[in-house]
C-alpha positions in Angstrom: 101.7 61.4 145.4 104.5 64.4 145.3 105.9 65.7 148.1 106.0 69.0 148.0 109.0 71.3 149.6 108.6 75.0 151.1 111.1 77.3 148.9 110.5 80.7 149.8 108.7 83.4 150.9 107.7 85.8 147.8 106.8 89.1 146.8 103.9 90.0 144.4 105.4 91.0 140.7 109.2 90.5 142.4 111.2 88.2 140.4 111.3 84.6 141.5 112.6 82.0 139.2 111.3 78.4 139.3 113.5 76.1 137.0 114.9 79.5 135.0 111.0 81.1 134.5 110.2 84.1 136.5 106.4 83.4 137.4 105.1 86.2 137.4 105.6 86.8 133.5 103.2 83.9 132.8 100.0 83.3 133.5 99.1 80.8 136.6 96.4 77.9 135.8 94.7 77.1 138.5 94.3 72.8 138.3 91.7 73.2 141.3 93.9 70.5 143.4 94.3 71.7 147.2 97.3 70.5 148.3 98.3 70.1 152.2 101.4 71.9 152.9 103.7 72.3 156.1 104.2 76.1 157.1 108.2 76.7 157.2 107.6 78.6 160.8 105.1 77.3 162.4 105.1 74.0 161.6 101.2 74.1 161.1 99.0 72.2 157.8 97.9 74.5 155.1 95.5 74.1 151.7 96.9 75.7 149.3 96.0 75.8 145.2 98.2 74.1 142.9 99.2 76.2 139.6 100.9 74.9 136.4 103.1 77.0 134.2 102.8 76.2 130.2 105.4 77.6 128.1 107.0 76.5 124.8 109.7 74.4 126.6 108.2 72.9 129.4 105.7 73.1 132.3 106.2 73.8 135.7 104.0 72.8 138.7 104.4 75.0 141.6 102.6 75.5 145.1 101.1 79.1 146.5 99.3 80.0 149.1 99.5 83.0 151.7 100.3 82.7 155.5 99.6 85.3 157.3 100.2 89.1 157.0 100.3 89.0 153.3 103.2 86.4 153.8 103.1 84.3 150.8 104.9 80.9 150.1 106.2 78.7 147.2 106.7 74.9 147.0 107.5 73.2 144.7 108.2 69.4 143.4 110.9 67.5 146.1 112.8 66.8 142.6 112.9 70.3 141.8 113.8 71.8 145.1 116.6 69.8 144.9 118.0 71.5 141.8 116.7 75.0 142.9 119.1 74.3 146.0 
């Protein structure tokens, strides 16, 4: 099972790179997984969707979900927030 890490709040259509691909120039599919995720404030459980990038080069599995007041957050991979950091 993969541990997921909190990266950073976004902002819809503002670039945010994940492993050198801005997300919001692909398209997001949905795999229909929920996963359980730990806010980054509150310390409370959340369900979010799980989303796969496909390009030519690779794919990227990332976490979304919104908060609260249109707050939304990204996780990704433990493996990977360790080179986004």
């Amino acid at each position: 099972m993969a541990l997921w890490k909190f990266i950073s709040l976004i902002e819809v259509d503002k670039e945010f790179l994940v492993e050198g691909i801005n997300i919001w120039n692909h398209y997001w599919h949905c795999s229909e997984r929920k996963i359980e995720v730990i806010g980054p404030l509150s310390g409370n459980p959340y369900l979010f969707n799980q989303y796969d990038i496909n390009t030519p080069e690779k794919t990227i599995t990332f976490v979304v979900g919104e908060f609260s007041e249109g707050r939304i957050g990204l996780y990704v991979p433990e493996e990977i927030a360790i080179a986004i950091h």
